[in-house]
C-alpha positions as CSV (number, residue, x, y, z in Angstrom):
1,X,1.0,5.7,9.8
2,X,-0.7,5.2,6.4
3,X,2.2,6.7,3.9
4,X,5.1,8.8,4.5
5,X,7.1,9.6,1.0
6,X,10.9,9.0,1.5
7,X,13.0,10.3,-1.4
8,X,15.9,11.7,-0.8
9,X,18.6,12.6,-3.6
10,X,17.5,10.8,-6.5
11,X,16.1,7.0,-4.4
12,X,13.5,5.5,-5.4
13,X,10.6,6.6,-3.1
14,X,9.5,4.3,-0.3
15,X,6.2,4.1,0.7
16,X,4.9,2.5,4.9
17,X,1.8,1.2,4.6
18,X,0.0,0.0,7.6
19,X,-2.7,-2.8,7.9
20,X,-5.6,0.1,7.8
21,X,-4.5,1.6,4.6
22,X,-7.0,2.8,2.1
23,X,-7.5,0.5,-1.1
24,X,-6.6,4.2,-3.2
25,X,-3.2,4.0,-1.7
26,X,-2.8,0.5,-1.9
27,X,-3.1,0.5,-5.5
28,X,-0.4,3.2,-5.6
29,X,2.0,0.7,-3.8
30,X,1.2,-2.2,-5.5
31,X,1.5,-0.4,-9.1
32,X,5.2,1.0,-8.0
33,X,6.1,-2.0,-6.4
34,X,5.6,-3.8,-9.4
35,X,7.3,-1.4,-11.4
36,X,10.2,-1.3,-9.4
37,X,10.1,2.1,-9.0
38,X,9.5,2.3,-4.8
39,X,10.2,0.0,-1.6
40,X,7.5,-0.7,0.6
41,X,8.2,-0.5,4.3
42,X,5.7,-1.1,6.7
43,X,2.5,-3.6,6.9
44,X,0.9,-6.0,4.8
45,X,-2.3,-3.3,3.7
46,X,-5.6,-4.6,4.6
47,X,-6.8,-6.3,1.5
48,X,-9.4,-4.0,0.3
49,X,-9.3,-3.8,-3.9
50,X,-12.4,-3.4,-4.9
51,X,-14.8,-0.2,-4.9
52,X,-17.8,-0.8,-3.0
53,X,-21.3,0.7,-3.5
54,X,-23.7,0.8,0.0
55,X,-27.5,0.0,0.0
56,X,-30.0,0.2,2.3
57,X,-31.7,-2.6,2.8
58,X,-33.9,-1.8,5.9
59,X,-33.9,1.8,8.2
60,X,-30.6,0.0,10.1
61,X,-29.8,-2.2,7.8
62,X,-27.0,-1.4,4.7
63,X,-24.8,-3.8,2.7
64,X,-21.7,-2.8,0.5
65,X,-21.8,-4.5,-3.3
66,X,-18.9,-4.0,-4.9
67,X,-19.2,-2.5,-8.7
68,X,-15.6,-2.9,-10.0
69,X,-12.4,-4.9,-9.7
70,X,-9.0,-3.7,-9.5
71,X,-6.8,-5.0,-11.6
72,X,-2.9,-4.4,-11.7
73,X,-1.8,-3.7,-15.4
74,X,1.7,-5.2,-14.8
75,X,0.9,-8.3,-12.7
76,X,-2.7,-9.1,-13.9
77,X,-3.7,-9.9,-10.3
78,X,-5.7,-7.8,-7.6
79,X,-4.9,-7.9,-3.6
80,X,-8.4,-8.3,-2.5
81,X,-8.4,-10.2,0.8
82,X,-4.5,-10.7,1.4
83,X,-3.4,-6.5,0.9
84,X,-0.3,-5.3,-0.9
85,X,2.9,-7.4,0.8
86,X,5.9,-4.6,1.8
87,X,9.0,-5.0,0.0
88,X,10.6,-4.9,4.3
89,X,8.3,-6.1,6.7
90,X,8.1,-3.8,10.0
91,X,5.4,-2.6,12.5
92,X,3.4,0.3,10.8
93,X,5.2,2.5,13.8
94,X,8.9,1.8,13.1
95,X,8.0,2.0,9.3
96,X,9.1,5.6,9.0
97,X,12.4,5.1,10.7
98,X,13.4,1.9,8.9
99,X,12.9,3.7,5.8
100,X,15.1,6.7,6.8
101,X,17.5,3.9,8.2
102,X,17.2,2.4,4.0
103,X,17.8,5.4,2.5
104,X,20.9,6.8,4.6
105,X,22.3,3.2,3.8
106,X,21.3,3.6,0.4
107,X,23.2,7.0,0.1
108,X,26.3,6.2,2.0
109,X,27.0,3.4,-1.0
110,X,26.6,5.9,-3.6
């Protein structure tokens, strides 16, 4: 599982990342986790911040160069090489149902 939005009846949305997600989406968690505006369920993401570029170098030979750096406008840091931590730490496969387990809790209180 790479995302799954969770947002029922005016909760903040919670987002599952899993160890493989893309650096696009990781950039979405990190930016509403910092805000406060979503829990993250699921994996630590893989690490992967910065846009890469891939040259050839020989007919079976390529290597990526990266050509930007991510930075988070809130935190001033990037998540290259340790991922997005979750807000709840779970398996990327029980992430879904930890979150609808979150939200019915969160509801019930209201």
């Amino acid at each position: 599982m790479t995302s799954c939005g969770v947002r029922p009846s005016g909760l903040p949305p919670g987002f599952c990342p899993a160890t493989r997600c893309a650096a696009r989406k990781a950039s979405t968690h990190i930016i509403l986790q910092s805000l406060k505006r979503a829990t993250i369920i699921g994996e630590t993401t893989g690490g992967g911040a910065h846009p890469v570029s891939g040259h050839r170098i020989e007919d079976h030979f390529m290597i990526g160069v990266p050509f930007a750096r991510a930075i988070n406008p809130i935190t001033k840091t990037n998540w290259e090489g340790q991922g997005v931590e979750p807000d709840v730490k779970v398996p990327a496969d029980e992430a879904l149902d930890t979150a609808k387990k979150i939200a019915l809790e969160a509801i019930r209180k209201k």
